[in-house]
C-alpha positions as CSV (number, residue, x, y, z in Angstrom):
1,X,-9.5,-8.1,-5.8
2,X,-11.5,-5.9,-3.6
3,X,-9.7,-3.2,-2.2
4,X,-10.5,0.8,-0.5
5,X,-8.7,3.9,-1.2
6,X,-8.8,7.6,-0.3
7,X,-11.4,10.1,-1.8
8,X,-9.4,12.4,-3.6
9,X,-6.1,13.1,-3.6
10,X,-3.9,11.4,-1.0
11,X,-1.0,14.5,-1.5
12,X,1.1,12.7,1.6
13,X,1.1,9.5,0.7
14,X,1.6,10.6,-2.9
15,X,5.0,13.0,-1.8
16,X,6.0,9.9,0.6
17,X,6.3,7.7,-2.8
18,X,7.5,10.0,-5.1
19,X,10.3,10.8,-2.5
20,X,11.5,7.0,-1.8
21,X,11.4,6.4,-5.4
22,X,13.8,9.1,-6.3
23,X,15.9,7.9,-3.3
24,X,16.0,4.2,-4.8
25,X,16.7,5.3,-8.2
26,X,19.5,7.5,-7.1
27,X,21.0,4.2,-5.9
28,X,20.1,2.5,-9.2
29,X,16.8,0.4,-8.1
30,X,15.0,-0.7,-10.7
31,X,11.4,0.6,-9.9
32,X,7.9,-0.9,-11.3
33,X,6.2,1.9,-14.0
34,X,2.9,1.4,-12.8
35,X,1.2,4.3,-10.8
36,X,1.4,4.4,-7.4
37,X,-2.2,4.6,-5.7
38,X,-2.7,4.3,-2.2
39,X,-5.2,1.7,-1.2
40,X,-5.4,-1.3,1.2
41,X,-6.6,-4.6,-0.1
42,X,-9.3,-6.7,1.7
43,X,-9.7,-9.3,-0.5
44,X,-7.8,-11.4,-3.2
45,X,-8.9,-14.4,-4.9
46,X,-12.0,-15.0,-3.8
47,X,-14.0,-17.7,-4.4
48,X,-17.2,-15.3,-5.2
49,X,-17.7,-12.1,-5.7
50,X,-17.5,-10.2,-2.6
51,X,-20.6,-8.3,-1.6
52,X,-21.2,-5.1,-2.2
53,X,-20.1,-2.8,0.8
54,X,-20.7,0.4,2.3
55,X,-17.8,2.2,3.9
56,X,-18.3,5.9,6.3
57,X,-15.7,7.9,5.7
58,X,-13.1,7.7,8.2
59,X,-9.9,9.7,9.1
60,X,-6.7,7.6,8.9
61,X,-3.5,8.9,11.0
62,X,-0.5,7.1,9.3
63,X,2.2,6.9,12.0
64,X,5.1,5.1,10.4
65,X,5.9,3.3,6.4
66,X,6.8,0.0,6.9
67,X,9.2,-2.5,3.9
68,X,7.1,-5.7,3.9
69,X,8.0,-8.8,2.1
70,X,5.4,-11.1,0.2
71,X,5.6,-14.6,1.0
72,X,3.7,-17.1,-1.3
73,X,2.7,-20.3,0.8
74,X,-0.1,-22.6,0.4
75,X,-2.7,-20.2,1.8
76,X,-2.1,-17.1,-0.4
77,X,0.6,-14.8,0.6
78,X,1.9,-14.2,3.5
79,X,3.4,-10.8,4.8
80,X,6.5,-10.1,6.8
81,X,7.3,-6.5,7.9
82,X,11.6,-6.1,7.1
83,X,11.8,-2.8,8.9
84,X,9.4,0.6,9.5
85,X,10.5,3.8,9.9
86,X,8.3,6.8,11.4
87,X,6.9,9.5,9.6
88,X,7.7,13.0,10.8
89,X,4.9,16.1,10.5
């Protein structure tokens, strides 16, 4: 998988989890006990090895969370947005 993240530490996104997983377990959701690290993916199950990129640093203005459902199909996965809700500053 080839995939980018923040430098450093990404505090909102980081308070933003923490924050909906207390919510869920308060109404007993089970969660997943891996760490939570902010990144998107760009690549899954590639054929090769992906070459080896170069990214500028870039600022990222994150508007709204969104609950997204994974599909499997015959291409891979497909994603379908349930419901988004903004994020206040």
């Amino acid at each position: 998988m080839t995939w980018i993240a923040p430098l450093g530490a990404a505090k909102e996104a980081d308070d933003l989890a923490r924050a909906l997983a207390e919510r869920l377990t308060d109404r007993g959701f089970l969660l997943e006990r891996r760490e939570f690290h902010p990144h998107v993916t760009l690549a899954r199950r590639s054929a090769r090895p992906p070459p080896k990129l170069e990214f500028t640093p870039f600022d990222w203005h994150v508007e709204r969370f969104a609950l997204m459902e994974s599909i499997p199909d015959r291409g891979g996965v497909r994603y379908v947005e349930i419901d988004a809700w903004p994020l206040t500053t």
